[in-house]
C-alpha positions as CSV (number, residue, x, y, z in Angstrom):
1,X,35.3,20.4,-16.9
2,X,37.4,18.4,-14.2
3,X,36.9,14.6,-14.0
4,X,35.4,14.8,-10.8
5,X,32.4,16.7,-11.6
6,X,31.6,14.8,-15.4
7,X,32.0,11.6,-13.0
8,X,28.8,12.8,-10.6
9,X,27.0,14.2,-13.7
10,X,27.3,11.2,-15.2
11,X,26.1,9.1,-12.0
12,X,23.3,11.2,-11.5
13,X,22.0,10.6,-15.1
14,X,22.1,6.5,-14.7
15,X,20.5,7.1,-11.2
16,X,17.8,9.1,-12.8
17,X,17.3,6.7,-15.7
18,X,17.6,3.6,-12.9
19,X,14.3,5.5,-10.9
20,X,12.5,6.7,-14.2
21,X,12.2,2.7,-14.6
22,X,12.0,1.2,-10.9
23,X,9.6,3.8,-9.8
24,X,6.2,3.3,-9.5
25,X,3.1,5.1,-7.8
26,X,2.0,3.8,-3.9
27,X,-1.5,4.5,-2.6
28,X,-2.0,4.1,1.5
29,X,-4.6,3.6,3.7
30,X,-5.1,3.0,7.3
31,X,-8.0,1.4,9.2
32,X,-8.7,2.4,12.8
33,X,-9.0,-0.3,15.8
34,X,-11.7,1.5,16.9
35,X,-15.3,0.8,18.9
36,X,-15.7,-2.0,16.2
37,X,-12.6,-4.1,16.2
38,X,-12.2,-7.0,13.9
39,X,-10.2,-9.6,15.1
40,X,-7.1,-10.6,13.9
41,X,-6.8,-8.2,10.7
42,X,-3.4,-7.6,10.0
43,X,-3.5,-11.6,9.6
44,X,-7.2,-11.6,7.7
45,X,-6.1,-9.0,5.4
46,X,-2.3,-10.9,4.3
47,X,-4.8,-14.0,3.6
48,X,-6.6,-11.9,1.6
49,X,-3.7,-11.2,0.0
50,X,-2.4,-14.7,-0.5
51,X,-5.6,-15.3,-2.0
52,X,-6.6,-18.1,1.2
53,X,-9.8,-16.2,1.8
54,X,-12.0,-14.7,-0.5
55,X,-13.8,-11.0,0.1
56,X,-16.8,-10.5,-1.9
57,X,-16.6,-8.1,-4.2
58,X,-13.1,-7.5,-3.8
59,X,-10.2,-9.4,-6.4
60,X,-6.7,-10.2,-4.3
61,X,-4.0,-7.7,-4.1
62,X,-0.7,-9.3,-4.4
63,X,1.3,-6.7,-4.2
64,X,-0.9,-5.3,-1.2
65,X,1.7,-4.3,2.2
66,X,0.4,-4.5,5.6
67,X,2.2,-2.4,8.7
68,X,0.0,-3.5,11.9
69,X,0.2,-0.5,14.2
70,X,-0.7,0.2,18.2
71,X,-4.3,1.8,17.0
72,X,-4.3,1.2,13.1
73,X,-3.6,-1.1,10.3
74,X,-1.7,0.8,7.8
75,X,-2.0,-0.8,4.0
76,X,-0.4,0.1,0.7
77,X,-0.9,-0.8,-3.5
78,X,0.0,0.3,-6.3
79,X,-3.4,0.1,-7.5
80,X,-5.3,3.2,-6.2
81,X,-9.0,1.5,-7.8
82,X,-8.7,-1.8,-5.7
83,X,-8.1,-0.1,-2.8
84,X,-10.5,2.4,-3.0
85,X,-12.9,-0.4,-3.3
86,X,-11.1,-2.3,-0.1
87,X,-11.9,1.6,2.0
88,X,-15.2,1.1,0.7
89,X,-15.2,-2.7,1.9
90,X,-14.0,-1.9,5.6
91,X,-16.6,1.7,5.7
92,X,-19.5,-0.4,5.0
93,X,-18.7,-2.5,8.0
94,X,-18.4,0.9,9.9
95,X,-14.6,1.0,11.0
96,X,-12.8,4.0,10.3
97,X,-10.4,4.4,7.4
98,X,-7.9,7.7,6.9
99,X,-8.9,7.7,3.1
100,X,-6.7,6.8,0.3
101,X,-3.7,8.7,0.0
């Protein structure tokens, strides 16, 4: 076997060892500006993040991402459970949410 190739099959084993360990799941969900818009979310929901405003029955995310949109807030986590429970926090207030994904 040439140099060359053991050289790329050995790179693609570290990279493959380098993901197996930096990896890790991400859930998504988006909420809808819609006929009941909240003020200011994209802002509400990084203090809820920062812990500066509390949600009941919801603990902070702090790994929770926040991509404010032209018609949607778009959110991610790692942990699927807590932001199931934050879809279920914005669908009882009757905005629209794409599901977790």
């Amino acid at each position: 076997m040439p140099k060359t190739v053991k050289r790329v099959v050995m790179a693609k084993t570290v990279a493959g060892r380098w993901l197996s360990r930096c990896a890790h799941a991400e859930y998504r969900l988006r909420v809808l500006y819609g006929a009941h818009e909240f003020k200011n979310l994209p802002n509400f929901l990084r203090a809820f993040r920062d812990s500066r405003v509390a949600v009941q029955g919801l603990m902070p995310l702090p790994d929770l991402g926040i991509k404010e949109e032209f018609d949607a807030v778009e959110v991610w986590s790692s942990d699927r459970d807590a932001l199931a429970r934050l879809k279920d926090w914005f669908e009882k207030r009757n905005m629209e949410t794409s599901g977790v994904w």
